[in-house]
N, C-alpha and C positions, 0 to 999 in steps of 0.2 A: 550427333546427340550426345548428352551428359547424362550419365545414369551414377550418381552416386548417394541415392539412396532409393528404399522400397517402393515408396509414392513415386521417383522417378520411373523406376522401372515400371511398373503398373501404366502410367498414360503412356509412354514409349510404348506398351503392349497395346492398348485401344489405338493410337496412333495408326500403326502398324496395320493392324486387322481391317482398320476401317477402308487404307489404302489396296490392302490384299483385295479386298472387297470391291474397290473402285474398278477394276480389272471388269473391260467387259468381255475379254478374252486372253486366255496366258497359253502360250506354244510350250510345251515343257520336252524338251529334250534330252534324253537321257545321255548321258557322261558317265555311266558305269566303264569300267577300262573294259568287257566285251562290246560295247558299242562304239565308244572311243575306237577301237582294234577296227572296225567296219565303218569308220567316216559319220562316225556323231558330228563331229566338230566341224566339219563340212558342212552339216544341213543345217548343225546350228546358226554361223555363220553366213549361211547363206537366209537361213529366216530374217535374222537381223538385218541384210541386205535390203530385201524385200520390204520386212515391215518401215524400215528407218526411209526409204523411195516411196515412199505409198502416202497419198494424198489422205491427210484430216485422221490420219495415225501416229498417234505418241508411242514410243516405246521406251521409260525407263520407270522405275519403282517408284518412286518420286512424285511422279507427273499424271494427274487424273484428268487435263485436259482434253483436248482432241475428241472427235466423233467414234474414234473407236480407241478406249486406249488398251492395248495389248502389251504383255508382259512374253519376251523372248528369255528363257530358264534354261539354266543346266538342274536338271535333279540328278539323285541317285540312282541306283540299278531299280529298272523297270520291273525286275524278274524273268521277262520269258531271254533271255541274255543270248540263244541261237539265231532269234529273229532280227536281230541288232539291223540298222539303228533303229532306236524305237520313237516314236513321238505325240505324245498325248495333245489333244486338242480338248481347253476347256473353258466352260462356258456356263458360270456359278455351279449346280448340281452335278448339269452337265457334261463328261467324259466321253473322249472317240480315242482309243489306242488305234494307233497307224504302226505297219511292223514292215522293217525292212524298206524306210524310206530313202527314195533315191533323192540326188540333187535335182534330179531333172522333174521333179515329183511336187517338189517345194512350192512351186509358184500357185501349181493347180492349187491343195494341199489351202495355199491363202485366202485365193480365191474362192474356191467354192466351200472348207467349212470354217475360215477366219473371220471371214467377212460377210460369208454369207452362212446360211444353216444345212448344206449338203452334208453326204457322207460318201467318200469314197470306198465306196464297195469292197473293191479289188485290192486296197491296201489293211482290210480291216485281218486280223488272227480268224484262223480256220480252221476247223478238225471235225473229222467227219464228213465233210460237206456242210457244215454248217456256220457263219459266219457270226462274230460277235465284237460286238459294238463297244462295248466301255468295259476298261481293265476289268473290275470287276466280275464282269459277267462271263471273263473266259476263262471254262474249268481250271485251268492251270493253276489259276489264281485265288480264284473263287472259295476252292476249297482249301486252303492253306488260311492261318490264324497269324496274321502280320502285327505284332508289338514291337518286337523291335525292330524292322523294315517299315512302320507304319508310316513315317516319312515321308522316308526313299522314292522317289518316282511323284511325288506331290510338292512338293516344297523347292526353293531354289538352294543347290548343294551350298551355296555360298552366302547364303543370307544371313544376316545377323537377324535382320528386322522380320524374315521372315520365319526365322525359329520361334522368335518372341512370339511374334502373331499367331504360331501354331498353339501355346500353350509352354513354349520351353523359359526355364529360372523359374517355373510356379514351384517345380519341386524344390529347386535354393532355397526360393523363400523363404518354402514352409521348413526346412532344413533350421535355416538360420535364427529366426522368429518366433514360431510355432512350435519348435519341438527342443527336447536337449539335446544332447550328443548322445547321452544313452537312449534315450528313448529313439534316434535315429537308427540305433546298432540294434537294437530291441527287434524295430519294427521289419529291417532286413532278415535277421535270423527268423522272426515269424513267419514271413513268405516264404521263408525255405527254399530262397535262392542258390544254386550250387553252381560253384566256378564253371563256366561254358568254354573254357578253353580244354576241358577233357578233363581234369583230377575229378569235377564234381567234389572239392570240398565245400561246406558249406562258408557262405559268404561272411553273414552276419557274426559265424563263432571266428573268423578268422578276423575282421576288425577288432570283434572284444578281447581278444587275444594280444595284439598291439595297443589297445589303449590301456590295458592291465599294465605294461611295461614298465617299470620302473625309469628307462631313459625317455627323456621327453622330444629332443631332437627326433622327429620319423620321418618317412617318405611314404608318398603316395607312386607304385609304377604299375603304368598299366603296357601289356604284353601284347604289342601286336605287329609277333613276328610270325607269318603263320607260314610253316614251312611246307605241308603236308601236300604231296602230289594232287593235284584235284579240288584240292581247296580256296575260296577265294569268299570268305562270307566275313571275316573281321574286314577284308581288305573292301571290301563292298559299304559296310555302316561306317569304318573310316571316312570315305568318299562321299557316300552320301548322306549322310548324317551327324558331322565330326562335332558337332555343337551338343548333342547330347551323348555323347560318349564325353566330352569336357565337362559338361555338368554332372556327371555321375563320379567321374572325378573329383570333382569340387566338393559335394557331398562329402566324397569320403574322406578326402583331404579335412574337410570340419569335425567330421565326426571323429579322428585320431588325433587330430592335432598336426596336421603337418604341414609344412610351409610349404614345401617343393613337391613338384611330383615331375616323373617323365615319362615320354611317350616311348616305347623301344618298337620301331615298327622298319620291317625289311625296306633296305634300298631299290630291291625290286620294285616299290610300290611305289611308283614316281606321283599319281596322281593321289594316293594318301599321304605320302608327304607334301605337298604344294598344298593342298585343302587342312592340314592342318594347321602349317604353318599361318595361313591366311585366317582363319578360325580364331588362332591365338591371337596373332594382331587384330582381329577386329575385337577380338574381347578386352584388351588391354587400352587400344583407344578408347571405348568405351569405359572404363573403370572397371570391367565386370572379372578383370584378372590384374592381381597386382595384391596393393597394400588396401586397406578397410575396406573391402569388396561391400557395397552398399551400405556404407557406413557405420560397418561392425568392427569388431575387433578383429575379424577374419580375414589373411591376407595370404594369399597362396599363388605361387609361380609356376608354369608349366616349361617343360623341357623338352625338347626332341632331340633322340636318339635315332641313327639308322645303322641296322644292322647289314651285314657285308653276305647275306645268306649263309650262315653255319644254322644247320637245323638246332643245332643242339642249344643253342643259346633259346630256342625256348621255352628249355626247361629252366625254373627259376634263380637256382643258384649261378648259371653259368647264363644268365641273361642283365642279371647285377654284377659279374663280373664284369663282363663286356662294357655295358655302361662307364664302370671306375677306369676302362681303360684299358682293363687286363687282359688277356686270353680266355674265352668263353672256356671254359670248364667246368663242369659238377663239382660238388663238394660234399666231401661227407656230411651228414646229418643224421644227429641236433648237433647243434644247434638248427633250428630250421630261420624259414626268412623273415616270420612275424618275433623272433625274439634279434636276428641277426641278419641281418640281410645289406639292404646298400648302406657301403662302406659302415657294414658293421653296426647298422641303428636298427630300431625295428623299423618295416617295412609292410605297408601292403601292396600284394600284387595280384592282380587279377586279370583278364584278357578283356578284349573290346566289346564283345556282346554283354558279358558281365556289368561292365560300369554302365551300357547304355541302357540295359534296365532298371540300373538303381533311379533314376530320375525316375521312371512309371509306376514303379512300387511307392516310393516314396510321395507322391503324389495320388495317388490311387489305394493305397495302405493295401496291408499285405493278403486281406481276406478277399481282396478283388484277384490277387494274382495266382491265392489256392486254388480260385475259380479254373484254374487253365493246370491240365496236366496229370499229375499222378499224389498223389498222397507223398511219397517219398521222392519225389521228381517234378513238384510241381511248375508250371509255366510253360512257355513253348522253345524251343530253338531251331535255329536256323542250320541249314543243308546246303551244300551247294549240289546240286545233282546231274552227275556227267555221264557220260558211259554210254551203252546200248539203249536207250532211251527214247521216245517220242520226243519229251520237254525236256532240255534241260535247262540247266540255271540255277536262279538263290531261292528259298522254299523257307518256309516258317512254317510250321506246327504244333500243335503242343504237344508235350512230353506224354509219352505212353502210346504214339500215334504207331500204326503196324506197318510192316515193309508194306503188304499190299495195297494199303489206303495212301502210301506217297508212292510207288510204283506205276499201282494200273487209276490211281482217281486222279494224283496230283501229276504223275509224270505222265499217262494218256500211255501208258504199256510201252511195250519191247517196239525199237524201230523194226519194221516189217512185219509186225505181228509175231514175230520168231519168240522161243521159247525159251523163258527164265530161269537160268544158270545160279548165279550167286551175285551176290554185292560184298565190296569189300566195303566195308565199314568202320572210320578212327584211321585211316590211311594208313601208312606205313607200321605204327604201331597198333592195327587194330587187325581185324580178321575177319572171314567170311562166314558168309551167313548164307543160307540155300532154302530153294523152297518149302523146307520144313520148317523153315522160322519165320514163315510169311507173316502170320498172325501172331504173333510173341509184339509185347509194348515194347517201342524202342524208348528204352529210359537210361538212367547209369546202374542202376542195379540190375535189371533183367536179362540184359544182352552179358554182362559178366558170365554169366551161365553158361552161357554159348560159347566160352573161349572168344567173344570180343570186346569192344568198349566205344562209347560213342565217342569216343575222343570231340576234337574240334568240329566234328562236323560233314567230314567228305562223303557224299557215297559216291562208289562209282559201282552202274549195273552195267553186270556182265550175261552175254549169252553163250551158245552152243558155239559161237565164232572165239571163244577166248579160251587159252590153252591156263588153266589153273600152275600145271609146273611153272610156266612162265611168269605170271603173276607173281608167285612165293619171289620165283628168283629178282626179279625186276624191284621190290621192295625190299628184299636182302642187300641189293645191290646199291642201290639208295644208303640204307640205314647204313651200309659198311664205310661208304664215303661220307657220308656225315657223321661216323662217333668220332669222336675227340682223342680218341686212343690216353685216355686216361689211365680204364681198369682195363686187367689184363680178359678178362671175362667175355668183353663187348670189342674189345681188340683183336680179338684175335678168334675167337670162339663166332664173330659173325664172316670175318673174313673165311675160316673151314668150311661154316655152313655156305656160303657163295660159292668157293669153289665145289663143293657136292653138288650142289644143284646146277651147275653152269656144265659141269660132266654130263650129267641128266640127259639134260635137254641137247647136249651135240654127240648121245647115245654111247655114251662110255661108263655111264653106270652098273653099276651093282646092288643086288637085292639087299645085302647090308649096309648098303649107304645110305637107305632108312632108317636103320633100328641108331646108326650113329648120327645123323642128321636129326633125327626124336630125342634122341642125348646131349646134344649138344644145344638144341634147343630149350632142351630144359633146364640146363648150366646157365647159361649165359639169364635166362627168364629169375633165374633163382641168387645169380650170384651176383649180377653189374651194377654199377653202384648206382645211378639216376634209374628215375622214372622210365626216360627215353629207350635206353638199354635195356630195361628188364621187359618192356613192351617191345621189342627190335624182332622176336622169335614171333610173335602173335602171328602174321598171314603164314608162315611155313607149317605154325602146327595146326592152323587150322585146316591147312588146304589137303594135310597129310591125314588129318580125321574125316574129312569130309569126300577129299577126291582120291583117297591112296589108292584106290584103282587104275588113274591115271601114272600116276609116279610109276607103277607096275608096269602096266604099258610100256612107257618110256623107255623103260630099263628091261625088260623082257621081250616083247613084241618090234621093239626100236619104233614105235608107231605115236603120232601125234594126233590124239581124234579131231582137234581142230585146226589143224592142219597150219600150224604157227609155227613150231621149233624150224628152223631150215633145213637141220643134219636129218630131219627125219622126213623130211619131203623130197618128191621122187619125180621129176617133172617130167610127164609122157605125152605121148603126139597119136590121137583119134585119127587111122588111118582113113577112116569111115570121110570124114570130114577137112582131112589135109587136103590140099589143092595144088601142095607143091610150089608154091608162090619164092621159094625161099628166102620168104622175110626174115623168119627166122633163124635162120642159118647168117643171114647179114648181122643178125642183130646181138648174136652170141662173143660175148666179147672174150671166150677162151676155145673158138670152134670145137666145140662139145656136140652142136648138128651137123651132121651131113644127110646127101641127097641129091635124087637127079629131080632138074625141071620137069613138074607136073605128074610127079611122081610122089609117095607120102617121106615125108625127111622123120630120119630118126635120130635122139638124141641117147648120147655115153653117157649116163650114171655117172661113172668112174671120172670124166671130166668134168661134168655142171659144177657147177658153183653155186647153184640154185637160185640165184640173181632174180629171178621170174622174166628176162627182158624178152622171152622167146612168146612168154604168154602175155604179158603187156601188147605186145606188136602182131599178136597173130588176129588179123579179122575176120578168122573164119571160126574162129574158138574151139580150135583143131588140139589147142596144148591144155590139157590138163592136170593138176594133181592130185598124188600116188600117196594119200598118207601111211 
């Protein structure tokens, strides 16, 4: 297809829909990288098998012939991402999610709801004892508000034809045609979109701020390096929706003026770079990227960048560096990156969720998007939710939504029923949050209060099984290997704080190794020159406000209530219950047990190493720990 102009595009879109349409059945497969990780591409392949061997069945986009023609899809992340692989069967209104499909699964799977109108029971999502039939209808999902996943999991990850078909370049259009450039910058700052990548600056004053510029060379870059332990929701709308994260780009590419823009997104993310890559090129065969994009004056190029994993690059100034070439490092500021930024032009930069709702806004105008959210926060974002959980996976909600309505509605509560601890919140730069802020709106102004911030997006819940010291230190330990050793503040002021806390927890602390760990937490929050740095102290001070009873513990008691640190666990043997078997004495790899046959073995303190291999191997559940 040639699209280079508006009327092209428009029949290209009826085109499209009408063949989406022809479909009397589409297998959709999810290709999110947690399904991929559990043999997506197995069953995918293997449907394709099946469908492509099967009599008076067409399988390609193209082709409305055949008595049944069936569409074989990769989409986006499914959402419920534990039950991987996931596989929608659909059939026009229609919807059956299947979880956790095997290869051996596939044939039945065609047979009875491809071809024919069964439902496989036994592969349908379950909780409670109760089964449910179409994504929709399973809590997990149900209650969550999907705008920018609205895609994801419906559409083929790699369609051109079939972005169009959904509604996508309606917002270009109306961008290029329908509106000016201010009144584009206008209509974003109305909606009161704010950076999703954590600053929460507003979107719309940050464009008008580059188009005020006096230099007219700009960039357009958008940021999706997401470094943050636990998080994987840019890396998810990359993959599964990379066509409208490119048109939100586009947009804003017209809207400042800029010819170029790039993508800076981790090398980690092999299947977000491959999908973008392929993205660009089908936009460029098409005309829909290049020179007079639909035969405007508008002509803008895309770029891909992959970063080498330095957290720090994704903070702004030191993620334009990277790009130019240089060493990812911060930079003083101001100049900031909308008057200076790549190679020195003005710049805008925003993360992936960002750009991929400027195409909804802007096609939808911005009093549809007030609709969703907070007053000062309006619209929803996306979570990825890990940890002690029922559900995990990628989650959307709108903004103001409380720990406990994505906890116990949208995550289905604590695995085991067991009882809720805290969530870290903004990953490594963010902080804990405890059953007292159950009900607090999580927005970017509220949770501040709290000593955290919604940063990118991670939570991860924690229970009674998770030692909080260890936390603080675990994300100390992170942020120390990841600063750039620029300023001396975040150099060396997180490396003390790591070793205090690594004391801690192998019971060599001291009761002032608080009040200096509170100090130096507060130095480094006050003095380091990035963002990054000055959020690096957020989980130590929160954990130290919230659990310093444990920290106390540690260091007074030598006691770990959850029974995590090693130096403070104490591995003992239930004479009650030992049988004398001496597996465990075999299985000690510093003979730390001794014992006679059929008699209870004891184990030396003074030796263990605490390894756990005595309790791994004992079948009588005879070895216990002494926290």
């Amino acid at each position: 297809m040639t699209i280079e102009t508006r009327n092209d595009l428009v029949k290209v879109a009826e085109e499209a829909k009408k063949r989406l349409d022809s479909y009397k059945c589409r297998i959709l497969v999810c290709s999110g990288t947690g399904c991929v990780a559990t043999g997506s591409e197995l069953v995918y392949k293997k449907f394709m098998e099946i469908a492509t061997n099967t009599e008076n069945v067409t399988v390609d986009f193209n082709t409305c012939g055949g008595e049944h023609p069936v569409g074989v899809k990769h989409t986006g992340c499914q959402g419920v991402c534990e039950l991987g692989p996931l596989v929608r069967i659909q059939k026009g209104d229609k919807v059956i999610q299947y979880v956790k499909v095997k290869l051996e699964e596939c044939q039945e799977i065609f047979e009875k709801s491809v071809l024919d109108d069964q439902v496989l029971e036994d592969l349908l999502y379950k909780q409670d004892g109760v089964s449910y039939e179409g994504p929709d209808d399973i809590p997990f999902i149900a209650k969550q508000t999907r705008i920018t996943l609205a895609n994801c999991g419906k559409y083929d990850a790699l369609s051109l034809e079939e972005y169009i078909a959904s509604g996508g370049f309606t917002a270009l259009q109306k961008a290029l045609f329908e509106m000016t450039r201010e009144e584009v910058a206008e209509e974003i700052e109305k909606s009161g979109l704010r950076g999703r990548g954590g600053g929460g600056f507003p979107t719309g004053r940050k464009w008008k701020q580059v188009m005020r510029q006096k230099e007219t060379t700009r960039y357009v870059v958008c940021n999706g390096d997401e470094g943050d332990p636990g998080a994987f929701m840019d890396g998810s709308v990359m993959e599964g929706d990379p066509y409208a994260l490119l048109e939100g780009m586009m947009i804003g590419a017209h809207t400042v003026s800029a010819r170029d823009g790039y993508i800076y997104v981790r090398a980690e993310y092999p299947n977000s770079v491959s999908r973008l890559h392929h993205a660009i090129e089908e936009l460029e065969r098409n005309n829909l990227l290049g020179e007079n994009i639909l035969g405007t004056d508008f002509s803008f190029h895309v770029h891909i960048n992959r970063g080498a994993g330095a957290f720090v690059c994704g903070e702004g100034s030191a993620l334009t560096a990277s790009i130019e070439g240089n060493r990812g490092m911060p930079r003083v500021k101001p100049p900031r990156t909308v008057e200076k930024g790549l190679w020195e032009k003005p710049t805008v930069l925003n993360n992936v969720e960002t750009f991929a709702l400027v195409p909804k806004i802007v096609k939808n105008g911005s009093d549809w998007y007030r609709g969703y959210g907070t007053e000062g926060s309006p619209g929803t974002k996306t979570f990825s939710l890990t940890g002690s959980i029922q559900n995990t996976g990628l989650i959307e909600v709108p903004m103001g939504a409380t720990l406990r309505e994505i906890i116990y509605d949208v995550g289905g509560g604590l695995k085991g029923g067991t009882k809720f601890k805290a969530v870290q919140i903004g990953g490594p730069s963010g902080g804990c949050l405890t059953s007292e802020h159950l009900d607090i709106p999580l927005d970017f102004d509220s949770v501040k209060k709290y000593g955290a911030i919604i940063g990118s997006g991670g939570l991860v819940v924690m229970d009674k099984n998770t030692c909080m010291v260890e936390v603080a230190r675990f994300f100390m330990g992170f942020t120390q290997r990841e600063s750039c050793g620029k300023c001396v503040p975040c150099r060396e002021g997180t490396q003390r704080m790591l070793e205090i806390l690594e004391n801690i927890i192998q019971g060599k602390g001291k009761m002032e190794d608080l009040d200096r760990l509170e100090e130096l937490a507060e130095m480094v929050k006050s003095m380091a020159l990035c963002g990054l740095g000055k959020s690096a102290p957020l989980p130590v001070l929160s954990t130290l406000k919230l659990f310093r009873e444990e920290y106390e513990e540690h260091i007074r008691d030598h006691k770990c209530r959850a029974k995590v640190c090693e130096a403070m666990r104490q591995f003992l043997i239930n004479e009650e219950n030992c049988k004398g078997c001496g597996k465990c004495a075999k299985n000690c790899p510093v003979g730390a047990i001794t014992g006679e046959k059929k008699q209870p073995y004891h184990i030396d303190d003074s030796l263990c190493i605490k390894c756990g291999a005595c309790k791994d191997n004992c079948a009588f559940d005879a070895v216990y720990i002494e926290a």
